[in-house]
C-alpha positions in Angstrom: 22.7 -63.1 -64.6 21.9 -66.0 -66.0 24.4 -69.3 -65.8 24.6 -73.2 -65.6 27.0 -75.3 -63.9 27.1 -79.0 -65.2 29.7 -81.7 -67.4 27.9 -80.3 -70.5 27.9 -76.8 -71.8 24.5 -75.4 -71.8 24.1 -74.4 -75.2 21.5 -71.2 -74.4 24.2 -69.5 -73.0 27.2 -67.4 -75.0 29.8 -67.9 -72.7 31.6 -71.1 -71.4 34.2 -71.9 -68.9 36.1 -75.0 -67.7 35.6 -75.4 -64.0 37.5 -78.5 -61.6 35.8 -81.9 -61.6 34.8 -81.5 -65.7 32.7 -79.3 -64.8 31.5 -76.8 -67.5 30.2 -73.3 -66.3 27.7 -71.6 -68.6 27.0 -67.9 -69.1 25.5 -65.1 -70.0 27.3 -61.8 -70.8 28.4 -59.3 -68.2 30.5 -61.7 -66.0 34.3 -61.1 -65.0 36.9 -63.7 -64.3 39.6 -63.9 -61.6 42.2 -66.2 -60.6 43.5 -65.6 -57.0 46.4 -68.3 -56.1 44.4 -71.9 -57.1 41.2 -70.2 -56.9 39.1 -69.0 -60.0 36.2 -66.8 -59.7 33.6 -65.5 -61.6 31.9 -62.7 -60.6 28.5 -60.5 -61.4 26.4 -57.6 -60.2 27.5 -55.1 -57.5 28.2 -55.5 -53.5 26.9 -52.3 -51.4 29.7 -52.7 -48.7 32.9 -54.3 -50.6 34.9 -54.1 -53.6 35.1 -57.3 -55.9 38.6 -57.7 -54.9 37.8 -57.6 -51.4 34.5 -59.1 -51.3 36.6 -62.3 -53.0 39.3 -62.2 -50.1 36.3 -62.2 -47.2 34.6 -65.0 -49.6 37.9 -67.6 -49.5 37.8 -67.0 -46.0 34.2 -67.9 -45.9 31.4 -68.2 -48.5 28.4 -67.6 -46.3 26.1 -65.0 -48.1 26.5 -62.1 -45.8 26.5 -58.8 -47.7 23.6 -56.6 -49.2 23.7 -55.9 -53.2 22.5 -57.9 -56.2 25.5 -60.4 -57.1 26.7 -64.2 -57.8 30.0 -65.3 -57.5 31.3 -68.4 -58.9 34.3 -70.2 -56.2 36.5 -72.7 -57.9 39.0 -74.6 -57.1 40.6 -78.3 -56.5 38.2 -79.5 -54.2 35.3 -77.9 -55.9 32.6 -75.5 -56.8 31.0 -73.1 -55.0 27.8 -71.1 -56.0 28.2 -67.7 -52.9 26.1 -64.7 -53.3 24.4 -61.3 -51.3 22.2 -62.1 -48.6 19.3 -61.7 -49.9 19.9 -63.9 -53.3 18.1 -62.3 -56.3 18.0 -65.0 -58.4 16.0 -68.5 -58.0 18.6 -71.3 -58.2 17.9 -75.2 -59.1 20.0 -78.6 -58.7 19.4 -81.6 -60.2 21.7 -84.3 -58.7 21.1 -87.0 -61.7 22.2 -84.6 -64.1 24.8 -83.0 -62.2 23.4 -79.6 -62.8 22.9 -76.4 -61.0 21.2 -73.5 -62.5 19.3 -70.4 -62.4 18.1 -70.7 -65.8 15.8 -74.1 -65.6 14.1 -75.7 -68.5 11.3 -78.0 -67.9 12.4 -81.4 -68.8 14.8 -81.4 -66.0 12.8 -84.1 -64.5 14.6 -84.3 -60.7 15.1 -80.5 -59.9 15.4 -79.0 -56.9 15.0 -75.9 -55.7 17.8 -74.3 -53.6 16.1 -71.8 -50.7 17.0 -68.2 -50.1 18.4 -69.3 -46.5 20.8 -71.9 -48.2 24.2 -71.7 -50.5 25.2 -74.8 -52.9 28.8 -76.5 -53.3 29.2 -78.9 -55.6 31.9 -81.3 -54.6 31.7 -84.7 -55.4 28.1 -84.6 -55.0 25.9 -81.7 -53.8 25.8 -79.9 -50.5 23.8 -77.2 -49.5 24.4 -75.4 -46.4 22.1 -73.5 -44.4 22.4 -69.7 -42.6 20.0 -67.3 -41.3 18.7 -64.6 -43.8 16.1 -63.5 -41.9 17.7 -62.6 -38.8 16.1 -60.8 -35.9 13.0 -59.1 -35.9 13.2 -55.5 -34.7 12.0 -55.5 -30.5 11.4 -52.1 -29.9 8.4 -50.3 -31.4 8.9 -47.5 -33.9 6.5 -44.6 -35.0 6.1 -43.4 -38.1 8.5 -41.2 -38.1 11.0 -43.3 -36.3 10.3 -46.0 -39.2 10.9 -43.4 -41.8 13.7 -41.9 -40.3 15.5 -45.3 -40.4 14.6 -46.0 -43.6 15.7 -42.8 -45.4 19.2 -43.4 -43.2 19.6 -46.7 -45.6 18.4 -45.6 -48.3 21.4 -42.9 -48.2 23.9 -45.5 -47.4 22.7 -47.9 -50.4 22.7 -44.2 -52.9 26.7 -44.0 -52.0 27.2 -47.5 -54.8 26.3 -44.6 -57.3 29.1 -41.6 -56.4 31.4 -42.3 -59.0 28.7 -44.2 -61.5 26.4 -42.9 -63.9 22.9 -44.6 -63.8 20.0 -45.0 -66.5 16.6 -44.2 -64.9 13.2 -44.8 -66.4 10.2 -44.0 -64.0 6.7 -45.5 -64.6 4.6 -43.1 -62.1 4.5 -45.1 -59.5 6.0 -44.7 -56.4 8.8 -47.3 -56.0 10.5 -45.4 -59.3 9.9 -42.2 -58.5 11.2 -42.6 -54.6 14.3 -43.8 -56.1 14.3 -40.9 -58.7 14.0 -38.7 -55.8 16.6 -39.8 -54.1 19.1 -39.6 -57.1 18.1 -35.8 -57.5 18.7 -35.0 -53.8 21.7 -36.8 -53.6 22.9 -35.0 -57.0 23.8 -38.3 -58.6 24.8 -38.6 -62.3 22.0 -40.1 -64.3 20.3 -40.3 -67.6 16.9 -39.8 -67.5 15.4 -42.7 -70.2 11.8 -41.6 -71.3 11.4 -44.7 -73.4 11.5 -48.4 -73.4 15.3 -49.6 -74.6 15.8 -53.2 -75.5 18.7 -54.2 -77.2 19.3 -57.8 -78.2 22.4 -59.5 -77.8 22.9 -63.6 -79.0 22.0 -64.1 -75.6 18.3 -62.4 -75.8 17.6 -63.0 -79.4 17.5 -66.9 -78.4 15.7 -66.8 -75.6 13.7 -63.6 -74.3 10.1 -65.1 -75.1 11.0 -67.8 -72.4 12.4 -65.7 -70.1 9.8 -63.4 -70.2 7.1 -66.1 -69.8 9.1 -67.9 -66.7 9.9 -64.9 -65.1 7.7 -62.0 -65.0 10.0 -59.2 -64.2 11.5 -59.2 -67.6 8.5 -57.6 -69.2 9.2 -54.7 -67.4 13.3 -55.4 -68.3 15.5 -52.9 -70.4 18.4 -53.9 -72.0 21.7 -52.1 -73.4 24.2 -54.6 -75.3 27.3 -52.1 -73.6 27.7 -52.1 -70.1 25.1 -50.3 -68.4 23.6 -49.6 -65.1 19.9 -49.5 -64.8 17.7 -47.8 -62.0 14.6 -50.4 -60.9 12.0 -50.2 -58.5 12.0 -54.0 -58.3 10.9 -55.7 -54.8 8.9 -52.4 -53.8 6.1 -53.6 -53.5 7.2 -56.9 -51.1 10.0 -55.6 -49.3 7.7 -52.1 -48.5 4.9 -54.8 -47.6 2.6 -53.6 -50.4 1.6 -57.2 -51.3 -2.0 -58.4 -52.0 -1.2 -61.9 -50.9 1.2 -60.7 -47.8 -1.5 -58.2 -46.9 -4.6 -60.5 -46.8 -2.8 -62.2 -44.5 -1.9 -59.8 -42.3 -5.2 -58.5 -42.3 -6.3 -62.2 -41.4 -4.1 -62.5 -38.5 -4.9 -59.0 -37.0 -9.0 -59.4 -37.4 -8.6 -55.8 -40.0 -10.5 -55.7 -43.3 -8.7 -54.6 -46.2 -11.8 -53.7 -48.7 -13.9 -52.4 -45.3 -10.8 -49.5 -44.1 -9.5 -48.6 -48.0 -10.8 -45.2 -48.9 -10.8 -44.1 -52.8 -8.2 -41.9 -52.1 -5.5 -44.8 -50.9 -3.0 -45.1 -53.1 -4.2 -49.1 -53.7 -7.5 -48.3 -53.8 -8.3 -49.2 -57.4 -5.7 -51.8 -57.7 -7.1 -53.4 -54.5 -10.5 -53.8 -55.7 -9.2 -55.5 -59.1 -11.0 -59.2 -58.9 -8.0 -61.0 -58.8 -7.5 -59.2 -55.3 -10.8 -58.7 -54.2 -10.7 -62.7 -53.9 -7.7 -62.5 -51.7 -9.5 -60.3 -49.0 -12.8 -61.9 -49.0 -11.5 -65.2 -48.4 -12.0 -66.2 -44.6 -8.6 -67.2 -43.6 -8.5 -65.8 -40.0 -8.6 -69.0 -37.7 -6.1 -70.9 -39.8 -3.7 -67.8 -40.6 -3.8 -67.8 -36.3 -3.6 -71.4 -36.1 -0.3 -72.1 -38.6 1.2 -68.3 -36.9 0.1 -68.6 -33.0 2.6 -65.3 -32.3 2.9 -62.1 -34.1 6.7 -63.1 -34.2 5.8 -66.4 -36.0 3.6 -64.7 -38.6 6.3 -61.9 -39.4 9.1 -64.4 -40.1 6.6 -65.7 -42.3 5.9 -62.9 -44.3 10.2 -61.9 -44.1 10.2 -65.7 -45.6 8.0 -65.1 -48.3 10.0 -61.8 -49.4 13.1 -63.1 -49.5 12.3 -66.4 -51.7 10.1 -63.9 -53.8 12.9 -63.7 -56.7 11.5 -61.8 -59.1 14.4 -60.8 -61.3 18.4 -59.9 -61.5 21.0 -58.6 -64.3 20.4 -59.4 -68.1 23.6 -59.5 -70.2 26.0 -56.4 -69.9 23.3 -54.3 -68.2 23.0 -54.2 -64.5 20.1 -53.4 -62.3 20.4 -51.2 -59.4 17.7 -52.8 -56.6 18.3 -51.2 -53.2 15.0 -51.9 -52.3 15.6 -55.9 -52.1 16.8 -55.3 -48.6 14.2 -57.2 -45.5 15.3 -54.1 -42.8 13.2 -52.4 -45.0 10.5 -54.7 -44.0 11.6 -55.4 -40.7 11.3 -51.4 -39.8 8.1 -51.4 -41.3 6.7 -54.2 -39.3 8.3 -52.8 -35.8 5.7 -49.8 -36.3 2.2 -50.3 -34.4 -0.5 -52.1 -36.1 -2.8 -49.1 -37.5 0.8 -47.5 -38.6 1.3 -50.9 -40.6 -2.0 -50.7 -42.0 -1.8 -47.8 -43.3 1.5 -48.5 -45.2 0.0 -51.2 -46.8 -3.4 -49.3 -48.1 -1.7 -46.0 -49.3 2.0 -46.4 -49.1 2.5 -43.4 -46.7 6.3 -44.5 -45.9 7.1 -44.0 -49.8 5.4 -40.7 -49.9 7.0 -39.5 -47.2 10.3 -40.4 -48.0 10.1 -38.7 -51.9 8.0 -35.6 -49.9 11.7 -35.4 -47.4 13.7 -36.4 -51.2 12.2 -34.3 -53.8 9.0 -32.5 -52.6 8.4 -31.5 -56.3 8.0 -34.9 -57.7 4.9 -36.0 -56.0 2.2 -34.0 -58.1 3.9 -36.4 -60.7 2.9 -39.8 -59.0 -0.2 -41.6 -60.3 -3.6 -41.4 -58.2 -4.0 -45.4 -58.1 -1.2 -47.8 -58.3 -0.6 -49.0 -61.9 -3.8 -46.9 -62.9 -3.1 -44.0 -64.2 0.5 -44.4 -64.1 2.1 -42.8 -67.0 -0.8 -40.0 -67.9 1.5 -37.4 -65.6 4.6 -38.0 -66.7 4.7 -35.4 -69.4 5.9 -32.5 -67.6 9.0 -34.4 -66.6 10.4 -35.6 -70.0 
């Protein structure tokens, strides 16, 4: 889902379009185009709650991201150019008001860019304007127990699985959790898949020009398949955030609440190895307590934070004609988590328990398939399931 909007065509990208105001929009494959009355859209990825047809009539209406999936959509017209998509925005997004450019796709001689925040959505009409709305929303009051928290999480779960009813979906699971929750929940909810047990990547003009860059700008594209035909793909992308399984978030929650991550891990967490890589280690011995409680005086202030951090987090959206399905880029996942009590929390961070329990209530028989230690041993018991 890569594009440019400027007077110039971007010449990385296959596809271009004439937009109002000599505008020239720039793109990747995998994007449709509708006219509706003087309005010209261009549209990618999937909504959870709408149709494309209907998600553009509630868009003309207003343009405020609002609705959960992993889209863009492209608003043209006389006056202008809007650049509208999900509420929790995927993709990074850049504008550089000297070169009368917006982007997602940014190249480092653009001397004056800008980076457009995950609470903000960007028209371009004679000049730039962004406009501001809440994406974080309100934190949750009332405090859940484990169960509770899993309850309400497998309830969305099945809501996001009902995108897939009438779809058949490419899955390729690594051993770790995130995939294999996910994979759980296809088999339980009997949904048509294909079960990939090999990295696919096809290259379209698109790729063969630029996949080295992409893969060195953006990190989730090493871990990217790729199908030239039009494909939906299964990814466990944003588990680790969104199910607060973060080093960096973690430390600082740890910080806050006076806990010690490398003290209360055990060798049989789930993170235990991955935890005690260097690179991490660092994180949790670094004495950050007084000014974690200083910047964050209130839980409430500190959990906004960390809901802030998540949703800026972009770590990667469609590539050409394939799609990725990510219902785990969704902060009520987060939200429900953090409304649990502290050593609940805690817990969810060290060893995942939420995941567990949700593929032990999916698919009890896929757990003796899961790796010991996150990204460890993660494809060594895999065999039995090709």
């Amino acid at each position: 889902m890569f594009f440019s909007i400027s007077h110039n065509k971007d010449l990385r990208l296959p596809n271009h379009h004439e937009l109002t105001g000599a505008l020239c929009f720039s793109c990747d494959d995998g994007w449709h185009d509708f006219k509706i009355d003087n309005h010209r859209f261009f549209f990618k990825g999937y909504c959870d709650e709408l149709s494309t047809v209907d998600l553009m009539a509630e868009f003309l209406k207003d343009p405020t991201p609002r609705y959960h999936g992993n889209f863009c959509m492209i608003i043209s017209n006389a006056n202008g150019v809007t650049i509208t998509h999900d509420l929790y925005r995927s993709f990074n997004l850049w504008m550089d008001k000297e070169l009368v450019l917006a982007t997602n796709f940014d190249n480092i001689e653009f001397k004056a860019q800008e980076s457009v925040y995950a609470d903000e959505y960007l028209t371009i009409e004679n000049g730039f304007r962004t406009t501001k709305f809440d994406v974080l929303g309100s934190l949750h009051t009332k405090q859940r127990t484990f169960t509770e928290a899993v309850d309400a999480i497998e309830e969305l779960l099945l809501k996001k699985v009902e995108y897939l009813r009438d779809k058949k979906i490419k899955v390729f699971v690594t051993g770790g959790v995130d995939t294999m929750l996910l994979y759980s929940l296809l088999r339980n909810q009997n949904i048509d898949h294909e079960f990939i047990d090999y990295e696919h990547f096809e290259y379209d003009k698109f790729t063969y020009g630029n996949i080295k860059y992409i893969k060195q700008r953006f990190w989730g594209y090493n871990q990217m398949h790729h199908w030239v035909d039009d494909t939906l793909f299964m990814t466990g992308s944003c588990g680790d955030e969104y199910f607060l399984r973060g080093p960096a978030l973690i430390a600082q929650w740890a910080a806050w609440h006076g806990r010690s991550v490398l003290e209360e891990i055990s060798p049989n967490d789930y993170h235990y190895e991955y935890f005690l890589k260097n690179k991490n280690v660092e994180l949790f011995v670094k004495d950050i307590s007084s000014k974690i409680q200083k910047e964050y005086p209130t839980r409430e202030e500190l959990y906004k934070q960390i809901l802030n951090v998540n949703v800026n987090d972009h770590q990667w959206w469609h590539l050409g004609n394939t799609l990725t399905w990510t219902p785990f880029k969704d902060l009520e996942i987060t939200k429900i988590i953090l409304s649990m009590a502290p050593n609940d929390i805690f817990r969810q961070m060290l060893s995942g328990d939420i995941n567990f329990e949700l593929i032990r209530r999916f698919d009890k028989t896929l757990l003796p398939y899961i790796s010991d230690h996150k990204n460890i041993t993660n494809l060594s018991k895999l065999a039995e399931i090709c």
